[in-house]
N, C-alpha and C positions, 0 to 999 in steps of 0.2 A: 588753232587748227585752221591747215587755210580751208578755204571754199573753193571748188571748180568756177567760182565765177567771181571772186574776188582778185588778190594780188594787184589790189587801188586799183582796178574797174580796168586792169589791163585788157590786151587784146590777144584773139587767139586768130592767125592766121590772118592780125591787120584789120581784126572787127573790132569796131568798139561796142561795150557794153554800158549802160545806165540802169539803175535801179528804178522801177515805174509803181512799186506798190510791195505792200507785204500781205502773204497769206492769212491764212485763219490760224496760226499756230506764230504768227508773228517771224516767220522768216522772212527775209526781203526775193521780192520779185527781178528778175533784171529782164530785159531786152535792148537784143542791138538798134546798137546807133546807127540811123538810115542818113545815108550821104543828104548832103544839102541839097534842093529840088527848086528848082527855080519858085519864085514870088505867085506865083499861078498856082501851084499847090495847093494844098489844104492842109493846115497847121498842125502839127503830132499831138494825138492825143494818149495820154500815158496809161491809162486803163483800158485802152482796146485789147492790149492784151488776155485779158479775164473775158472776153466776150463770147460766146458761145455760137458758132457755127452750124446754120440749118438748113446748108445748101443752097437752090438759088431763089432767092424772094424776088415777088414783083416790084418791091423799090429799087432794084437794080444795084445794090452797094455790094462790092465785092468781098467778102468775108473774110476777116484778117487769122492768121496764122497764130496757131496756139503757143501761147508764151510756155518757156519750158520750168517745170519746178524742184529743185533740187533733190527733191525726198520722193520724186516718181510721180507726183499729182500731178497729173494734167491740167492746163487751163486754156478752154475752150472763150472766144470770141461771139460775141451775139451783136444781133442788127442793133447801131444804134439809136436809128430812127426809125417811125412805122407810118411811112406817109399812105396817106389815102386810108388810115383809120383801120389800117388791116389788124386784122387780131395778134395778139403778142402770141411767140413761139412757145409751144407746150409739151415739154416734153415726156410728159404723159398723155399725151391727145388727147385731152380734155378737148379739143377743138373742131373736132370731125375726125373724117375718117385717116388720117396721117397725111397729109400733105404738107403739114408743118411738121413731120417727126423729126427731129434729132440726128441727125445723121454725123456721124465722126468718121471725118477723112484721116488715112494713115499718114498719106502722102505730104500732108499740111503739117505734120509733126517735126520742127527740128529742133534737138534740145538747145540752140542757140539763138533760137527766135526767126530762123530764116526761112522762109519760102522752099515749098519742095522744086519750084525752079530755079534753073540758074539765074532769073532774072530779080533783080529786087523791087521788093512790094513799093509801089507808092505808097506814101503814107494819106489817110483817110482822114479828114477833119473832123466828119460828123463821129466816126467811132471814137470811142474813150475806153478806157481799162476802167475794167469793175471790180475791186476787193469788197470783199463782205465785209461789215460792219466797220468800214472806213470813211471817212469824207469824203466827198468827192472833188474833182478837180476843183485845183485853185485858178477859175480862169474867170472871166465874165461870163461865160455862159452855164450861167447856172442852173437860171432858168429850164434853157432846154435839157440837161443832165437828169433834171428831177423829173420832165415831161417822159424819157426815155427809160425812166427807172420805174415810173406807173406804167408806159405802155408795153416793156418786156416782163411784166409780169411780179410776183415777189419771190424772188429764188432765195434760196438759204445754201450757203455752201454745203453743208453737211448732208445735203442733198444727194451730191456730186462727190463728195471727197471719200474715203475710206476710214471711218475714224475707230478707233482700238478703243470701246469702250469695254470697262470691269465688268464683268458680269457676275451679280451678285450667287447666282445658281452654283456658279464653283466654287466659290467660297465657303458654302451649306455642305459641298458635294466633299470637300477637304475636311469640312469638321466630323461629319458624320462617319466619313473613312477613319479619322483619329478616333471618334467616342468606338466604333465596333474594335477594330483595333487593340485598344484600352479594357474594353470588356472582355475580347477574346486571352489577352493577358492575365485580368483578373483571376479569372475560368481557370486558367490553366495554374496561377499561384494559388487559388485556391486547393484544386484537385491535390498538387503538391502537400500544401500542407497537411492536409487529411490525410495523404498516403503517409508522411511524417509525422503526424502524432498517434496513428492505427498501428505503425512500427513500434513507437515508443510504446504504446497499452500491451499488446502483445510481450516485448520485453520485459517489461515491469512482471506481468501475470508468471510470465515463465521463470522471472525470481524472486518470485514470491513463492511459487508453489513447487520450486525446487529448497527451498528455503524452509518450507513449511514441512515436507517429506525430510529433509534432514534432520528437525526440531523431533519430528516424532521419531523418526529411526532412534536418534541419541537418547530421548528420552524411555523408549522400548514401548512405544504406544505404535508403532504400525505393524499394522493388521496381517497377521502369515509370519512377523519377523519377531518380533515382540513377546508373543505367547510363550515359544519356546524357550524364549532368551529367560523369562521369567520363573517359569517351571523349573529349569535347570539348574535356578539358581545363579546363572549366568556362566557359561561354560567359560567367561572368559577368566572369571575371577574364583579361585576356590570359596566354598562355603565360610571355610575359618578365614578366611582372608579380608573379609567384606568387610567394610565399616558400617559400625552400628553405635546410635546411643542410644539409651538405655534409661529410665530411672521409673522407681516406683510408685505408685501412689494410693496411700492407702482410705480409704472415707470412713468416718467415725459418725457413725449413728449419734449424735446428744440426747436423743429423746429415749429410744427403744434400747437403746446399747446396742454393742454389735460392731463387727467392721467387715470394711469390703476390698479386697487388695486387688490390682492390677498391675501388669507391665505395659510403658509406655514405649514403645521401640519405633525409634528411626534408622531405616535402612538406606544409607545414602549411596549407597554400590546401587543399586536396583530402583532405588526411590519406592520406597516401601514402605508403608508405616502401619501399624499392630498396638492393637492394643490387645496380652496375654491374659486374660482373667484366669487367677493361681487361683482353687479351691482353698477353703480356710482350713480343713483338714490336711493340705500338705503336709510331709514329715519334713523336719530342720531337727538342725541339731545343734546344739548351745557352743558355747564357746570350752564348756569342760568336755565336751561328748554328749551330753545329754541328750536324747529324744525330746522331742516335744514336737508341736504346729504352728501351721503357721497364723493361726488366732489366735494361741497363748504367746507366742515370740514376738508379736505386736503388743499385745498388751505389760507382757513383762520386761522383753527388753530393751523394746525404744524403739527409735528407727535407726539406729547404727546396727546394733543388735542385730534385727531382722536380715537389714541388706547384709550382711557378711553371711548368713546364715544362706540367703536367696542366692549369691555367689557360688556360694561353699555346694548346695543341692545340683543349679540348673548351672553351673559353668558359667556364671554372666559377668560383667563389669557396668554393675550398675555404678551411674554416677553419681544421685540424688535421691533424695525423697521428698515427696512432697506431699503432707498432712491437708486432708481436706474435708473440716468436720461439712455438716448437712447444712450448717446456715452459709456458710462461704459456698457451700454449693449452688446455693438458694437463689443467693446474691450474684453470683456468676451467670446463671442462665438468666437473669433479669436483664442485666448487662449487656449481654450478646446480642438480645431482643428474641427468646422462647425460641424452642428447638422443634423441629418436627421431627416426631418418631413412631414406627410400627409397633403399635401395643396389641401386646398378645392378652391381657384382660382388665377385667374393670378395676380400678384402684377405690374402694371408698375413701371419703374426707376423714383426717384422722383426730380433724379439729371439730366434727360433728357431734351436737351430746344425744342424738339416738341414734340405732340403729337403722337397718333399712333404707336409709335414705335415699337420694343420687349418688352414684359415683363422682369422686374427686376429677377420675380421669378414666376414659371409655375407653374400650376396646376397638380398633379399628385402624387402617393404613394411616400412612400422613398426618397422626394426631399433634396439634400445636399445643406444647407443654409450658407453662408457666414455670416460672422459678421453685415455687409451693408444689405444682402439679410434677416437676420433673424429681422433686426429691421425696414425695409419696411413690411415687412412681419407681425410681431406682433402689427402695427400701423395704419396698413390698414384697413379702413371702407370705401368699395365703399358707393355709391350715391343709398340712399332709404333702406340700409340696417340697420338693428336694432343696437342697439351700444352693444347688448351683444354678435355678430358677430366679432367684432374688438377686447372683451374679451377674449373669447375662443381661438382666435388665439393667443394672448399673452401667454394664459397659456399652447398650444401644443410647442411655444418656451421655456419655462421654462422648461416642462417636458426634452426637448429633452438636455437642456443645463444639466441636471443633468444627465443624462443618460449617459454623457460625462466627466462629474466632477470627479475627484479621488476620490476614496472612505476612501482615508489616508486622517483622519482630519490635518495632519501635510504638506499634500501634497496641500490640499484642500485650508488651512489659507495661503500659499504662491501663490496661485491663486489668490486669495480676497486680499494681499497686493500688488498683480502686476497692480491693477486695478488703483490704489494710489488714491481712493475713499479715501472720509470724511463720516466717517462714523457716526448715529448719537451715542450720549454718552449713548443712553438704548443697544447698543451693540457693544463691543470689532470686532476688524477685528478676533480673534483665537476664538471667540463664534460664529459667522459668519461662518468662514469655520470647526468648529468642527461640526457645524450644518447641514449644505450644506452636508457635508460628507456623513454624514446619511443618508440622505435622496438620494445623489445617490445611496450608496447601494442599497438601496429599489425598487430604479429606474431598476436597473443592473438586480434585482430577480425578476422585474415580479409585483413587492407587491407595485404599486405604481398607483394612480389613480388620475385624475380631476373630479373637481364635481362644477357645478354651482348652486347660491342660490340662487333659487329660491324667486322674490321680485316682489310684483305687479306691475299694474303699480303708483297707487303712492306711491310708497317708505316702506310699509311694505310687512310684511311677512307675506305668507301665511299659509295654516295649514300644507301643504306639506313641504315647508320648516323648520319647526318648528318640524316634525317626521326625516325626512329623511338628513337632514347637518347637523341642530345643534343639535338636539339630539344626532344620530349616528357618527357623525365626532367630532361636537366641544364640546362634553361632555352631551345631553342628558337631562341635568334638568336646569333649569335658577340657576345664582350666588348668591348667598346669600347675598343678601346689610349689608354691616360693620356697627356695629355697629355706629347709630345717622347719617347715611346715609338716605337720602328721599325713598320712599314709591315709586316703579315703575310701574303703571299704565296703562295699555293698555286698549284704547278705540277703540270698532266697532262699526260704526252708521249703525244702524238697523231701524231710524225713519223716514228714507224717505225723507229725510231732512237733505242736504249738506251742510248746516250753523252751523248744532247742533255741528257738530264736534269741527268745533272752539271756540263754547262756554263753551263747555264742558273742551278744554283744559285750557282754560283762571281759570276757576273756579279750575281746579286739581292745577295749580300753582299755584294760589294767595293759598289755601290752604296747601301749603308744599310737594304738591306731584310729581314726575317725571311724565312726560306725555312722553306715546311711542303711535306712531298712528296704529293702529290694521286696518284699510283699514273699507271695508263696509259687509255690512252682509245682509243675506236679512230680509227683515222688519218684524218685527215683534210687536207685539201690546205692551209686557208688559217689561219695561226693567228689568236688573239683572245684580247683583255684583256677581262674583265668585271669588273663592281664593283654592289652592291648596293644601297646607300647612294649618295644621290646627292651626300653628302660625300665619297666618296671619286673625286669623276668627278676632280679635278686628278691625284689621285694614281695612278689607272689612267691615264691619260695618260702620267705621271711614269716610272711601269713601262715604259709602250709603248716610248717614248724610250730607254728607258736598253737593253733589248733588241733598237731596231735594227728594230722594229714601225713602218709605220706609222702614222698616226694615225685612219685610216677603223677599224683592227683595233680598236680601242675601245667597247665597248656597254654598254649596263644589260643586267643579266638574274641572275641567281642564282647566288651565291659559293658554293663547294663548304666544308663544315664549317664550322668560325670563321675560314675570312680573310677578307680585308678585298678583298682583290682574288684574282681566278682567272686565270690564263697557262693555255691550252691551245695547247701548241707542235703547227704542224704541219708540213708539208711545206716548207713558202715558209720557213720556220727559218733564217735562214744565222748560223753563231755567230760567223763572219768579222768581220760586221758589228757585231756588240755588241763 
């Protein structure tokens, strides 16, 4: 880069220039070269330049022209002698009252080192050029250099000069704008986030709990939608349509004798589950036509027997049976860990050898029943009490054992093989407790009920019954006899006349037909065949005929339980004539 005063100490306008000293920043000083002056002179001093001018002193030395500096600093000339002991120039008047101030002429300023006349400076011997922290002239007069450098005082350039020091304060004043800054960012990524995971909570909630109203919709548990959907039976699904299993179970007293039958029914259209307690007095009918109940059809014919007979009465498709004397019942509420059940009275110990004693099991809400306490309990028919009494208790222990049962059918089937029951061959032990399974669930949610069937007292059903279990629990419409299956007949004597009945069934069997007993009815004068199905209009007919009816006695109108045809005998009855 060149220099305004470089280009090898050329000349501008025929001046020469020489370098006399460098600054405090190490730049070189220059001043022009003054023509040669005769021998009489006073010999050039190269640091006059730097000397500082304070107008006119009594030592009479004329004040040399501020040497010029490339970067804008000024350099001021000062006396370089202080004869007669006068005090050094201060320019701070430290020294009175300003007669030595400082004075800076404009006029004395050329940035070429020249005089503001046109005339040129003699050059001054006693003056010398002053750089701060440099040596001083290489002459012989050293001596006096140092006398002049004690009697002008101790200046420091940085006095004089303008220096660009760092100031540590804006440095602080930068960091502190970055940390607020930085924190004002935080703030704000923070608020961010929050407002982005209060989004996120809100969504989540809104599917979940859209999620949750759908779960109960489908399942028919919300409340205003449900009720109805359940009562109706489900408007969506006819009655006969619904799917349902089924199977029986019958309990065998070992000690007392005796048995206790129920139906186990799962409704998986509705999610419904039932357990039917059949009275023992039910009327069945054998596989020749025979009358009998359903206490002697247990004990005579098995449990195939039975379930065909249970079929053939209530309409059903039972699937299984499942035999469960009182010690596998015993064992089974042990099992599950005691059931809680509302006892309706005291049970005595039946293992007790006196009377009087404590009860086995008390009377009261939320009673916890032992294996022992739950089969006293569900066996129990005090003295003068109805035997559908000692039912119903059976089936509040049932209820209570499934309420307890796993609802893992895999948890369920290793229950049911700890029992190490023989179970019969119409059911697996893993059908068994895939079974059972279900039906705790049902128990667990609330979706679980008992219902008794409704049986006169001799042995059928009545119209209640026939609306309200087997239509709405066990399917609704009587079974369709398989094809070259007999003709099922239900008869109600209406004739006043408690003999007719058994003539009437003598007659439906010898002629091919199934006899179910329909109970009694009140009398009435003319009898009548009806039939429901408009399939069976030949075979009410076929009925009339074989009874000795005429054939006006024939109509449509409403079969009583599952038969196929209804005979309500009345008075005009002659058994003569069948």
């Amino acid at each position: 880069m060149n220099d305004r005063y470089d280009a090898g100490h050329g000349s501008h306008g025929g001046d020469q220039y020489e370098i006399v000293g460098y600054d405090e920043y190490g730049r070189p000083v220059y001043q022009q070269v003054q023509a040669q002056q005769p021998s009489a002179q006073a010999p050039y001093d190269p640091y006059a330049a730097q000397r500082y001018g304070y107008g006119a002193y009594p030592t009479g030395h004329q004040p040399q022209a501020p040497a010029h500096d490339p970067y804008g600093h000024q350099q001021y000339a000062v006396p370089a002698q202080n004869p007669g002991n006068q005090p050094a120039a201060d320019p701070y008047g430290t020294y009175g009252t300003g007669a030595h101030t400082p004075a800076y002429d404009p006029a004395a300023y050329d940035p070429y080192g020249q005089a503001a006349t046109s005339g040129q400076q003699p050059r001054v011997a006693e003056q010398t050029a002053h750089i701060p922290h440099q040596a001083g002239p290489a002459d012989d007069d050293t001596g006096a250099w140092q006398r002049q450098e004690q009697e002008a005082g101790d200046y420091r350039t940085e006095q004089f000069a303008f220096v660009e020091e760092p100031d540590g304060d804006s440095e602080d004043v930068i960091d502190w704008l970055k940390f607020t800054e930085n924190r004002t960012e935080r703030r704000e990524e923070a608020r961010r986030r929050a407002r982005s995971r209060l989004i996120a909570v809100v969504v989540v909630l809104a599917l979940v709990a859209a999620g949750g109203v759908g779960w109960l919709w489908y399942a028919g548990k919300l409340p205003g939608l449900s009720s109805s959907k359940t009562k109706s039976g489900g408007s969506a699904t006819a009655v006969a349509a619904q799917k349902r299993d089924v199977i029986v179970v019958h309990l065998h007293d070992t000690k007392k004798g005796g048995t206790a039958t129920a139906l186990l029914v799962d409704n998986s259209t509705t999610r419904q589950g039932t357990t039917v307690l059949l009275p023992n007095n039910l009327a069945l009918t054998d596989d020749d036509g025979t009358a009998t109940t359903l206490a002697k059809s247990v004990d005579a014919d098995g449990s195939s027997g039975t379930r065909d007979a249970l079929d053939t009465v209530l309409g059903t498709d039972i699937e299984g049976t499942w035999r469960l004397d009182t010690p596998y019942l015993q064992n089974l509420v042990d099992v599950v860990g005691a059931v809680e059940v509302d006892t309706d009275t005291d049970v005595p110990d039946p293992d007790a050898k006196k009377k009087g004693g404590p009860p086995l099991v008390h009377k009261g809400t939320a009673q916890t029943l032992s294996g022992k306490m739950a089969v006293a309990y569900a066996t129990y028919r005090a003295a003068g009490e109805a035997p559908n009494a000692q039912l119903q208790r059976f089936g509040q222990v049932m209820q209570g054992v499934l309420r307890k049962l796993s609802s893992d059918p895999q948890a369920a089937t290793v229950t049911v093989q700890t029992l190490q029951q023989i179970l019969d061959p119409s059911l697996t032990d893993k059908d068994l407790g895939t079974f059972l399974a279900k039906l705790a669930d049902l128990a667990k949610g609330g979706d679980y009920k008992t219902a008794l069937l409704p049986v006169q007292g001799d042995g059928t059903l009545s119209a209640q019954a026939a609306n309200s279990v087997v239509k709405d629990i066990l399917g609704g419409t009587a079974k369709s006899p398989e094809q070259g299956s007999a003709l099922r007949v239900s008869v109600q004597n209406a004739s006043g006349e408690k003999d007719n009945t058994g003539k009437v069934r003598v007659v439906l069997l010898n002629g091919g037909f199934t006899f179910l007993e329909g109970g009694t009815a009140s009398t009435r004068e003319t009898s009548q065949v009806v039939y429901a199905d408009p399939a069976h209009k030949d075979d009410a007919a076929e009925v009339a005929k074989t009874l000795g009816l005429p054939a006006g006695s024939v109509t449509k109108g409403t079969a009583s339980g599952n038969a196929d045809v209804t005979v309500i005998v009345g008075r005009d009855y002659k058994p003569s004539a069948s």
